[in-house]
C-alpha positions as CSV (number, residue, x, y, z in Angstrom):
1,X,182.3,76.2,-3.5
2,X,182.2,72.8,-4.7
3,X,180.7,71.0,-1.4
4,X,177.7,69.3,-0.9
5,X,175.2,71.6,0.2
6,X,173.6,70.7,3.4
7,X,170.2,71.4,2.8
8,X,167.9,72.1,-0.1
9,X,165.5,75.0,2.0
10,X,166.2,78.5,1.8
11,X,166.7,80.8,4.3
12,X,164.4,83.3,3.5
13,X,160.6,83.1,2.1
14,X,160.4,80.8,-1.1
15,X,157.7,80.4,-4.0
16,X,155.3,78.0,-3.3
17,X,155.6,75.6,-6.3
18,X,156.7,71.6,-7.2
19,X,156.9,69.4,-4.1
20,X,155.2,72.2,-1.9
21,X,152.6,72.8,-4.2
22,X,151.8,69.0,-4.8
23,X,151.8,68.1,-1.1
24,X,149.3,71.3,-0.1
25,X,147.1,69.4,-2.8
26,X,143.4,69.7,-2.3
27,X,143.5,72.6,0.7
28,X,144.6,75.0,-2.0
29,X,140.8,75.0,-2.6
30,X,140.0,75.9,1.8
31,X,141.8,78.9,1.9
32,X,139.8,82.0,2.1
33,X,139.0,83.7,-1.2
34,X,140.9,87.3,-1.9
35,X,139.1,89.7,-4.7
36,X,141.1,93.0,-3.2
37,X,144.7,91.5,-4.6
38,X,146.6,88.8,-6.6
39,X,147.8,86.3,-4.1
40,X,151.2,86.4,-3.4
41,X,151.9,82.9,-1.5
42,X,155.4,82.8,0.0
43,X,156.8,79.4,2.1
44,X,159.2,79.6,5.0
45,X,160.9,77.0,6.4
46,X,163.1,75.7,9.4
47,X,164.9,72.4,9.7
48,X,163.2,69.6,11.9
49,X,165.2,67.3,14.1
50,X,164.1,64.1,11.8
51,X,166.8,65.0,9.6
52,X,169.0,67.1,7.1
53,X,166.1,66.8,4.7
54,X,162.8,67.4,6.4
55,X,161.6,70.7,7.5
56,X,158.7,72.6,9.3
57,X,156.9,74.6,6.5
58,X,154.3,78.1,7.5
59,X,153.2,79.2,3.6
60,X,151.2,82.9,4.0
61,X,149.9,85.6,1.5
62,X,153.2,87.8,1.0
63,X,150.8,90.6,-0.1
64,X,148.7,90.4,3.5
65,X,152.2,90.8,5.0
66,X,153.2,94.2,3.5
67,X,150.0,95.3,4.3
68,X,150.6,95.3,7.9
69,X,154.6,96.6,7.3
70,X,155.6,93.0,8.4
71,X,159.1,92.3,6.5
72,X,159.2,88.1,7.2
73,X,162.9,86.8,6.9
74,X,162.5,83.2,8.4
75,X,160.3,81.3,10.0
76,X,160.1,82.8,13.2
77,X,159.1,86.1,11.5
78,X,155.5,84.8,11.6
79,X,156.0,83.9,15.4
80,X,153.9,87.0,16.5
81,X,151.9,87.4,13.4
82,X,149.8,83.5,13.7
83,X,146.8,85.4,11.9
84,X,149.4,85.2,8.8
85,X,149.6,81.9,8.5
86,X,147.3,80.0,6.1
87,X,149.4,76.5,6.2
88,X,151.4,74.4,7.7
89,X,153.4,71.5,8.3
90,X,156.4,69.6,7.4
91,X,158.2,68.2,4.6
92,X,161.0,65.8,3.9
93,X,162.5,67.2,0.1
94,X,164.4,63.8,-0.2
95,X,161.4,61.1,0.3
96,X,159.2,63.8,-1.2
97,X,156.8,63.4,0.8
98,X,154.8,65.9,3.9
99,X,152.0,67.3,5.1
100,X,150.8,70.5,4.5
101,X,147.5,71.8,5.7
102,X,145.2,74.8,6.1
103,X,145.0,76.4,9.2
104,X,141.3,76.3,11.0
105,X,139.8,80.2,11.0
């Protein structure tokens, strides 16, 4: 209860917003352009091997998900589903710093 907590990533899909947001930066603007639905952007993440702090990031459109009756939990929900994934990359939450990307189509 009172502990440190070991990392700052959630388990299961997050908002993309603050450090995520900020890092993704200008390829916001190279995703494809939706008019059928309000994007719903969700981040997962896994730890990477470089330390308690830094992990492997896949954000995708939440909404494009249900669609196809794909409930993602983790990172490795989007595994078999690579058509999903608009971004990624990595990011270390305590020298807030990363690299996010879009995905080539």
């Amino acid at each position: 209860m009172f502990g440190k907590h070991k990392s700052k990533a959630k388990s299961g899909p997050t908002e993309v917003k603050g450090l995520l947001a900020r890092i993704v930066g200008d390829d916001w603007g190279k995703l494809p352009r939706t008019e059928d639905h309000w994007v719903d952007y969700k981040a997962v993440m896994r730890p990477r091997s470089e330390g308690a702090n830094s992990f492997d990031v896949r954000i995708y459109d939440q909404w494009c998900a249900k669609q196809m009756k794909l409930n993602v939990v983790d990172y490795q929900s989007l595994d078999e589903h690579q058509e999903l994934i608009l971004l990624d990359g990595w990011v270390d939450m305590k020298a807030k710093k990363g690299e996010i990307r879009a995905r080539a189509k």
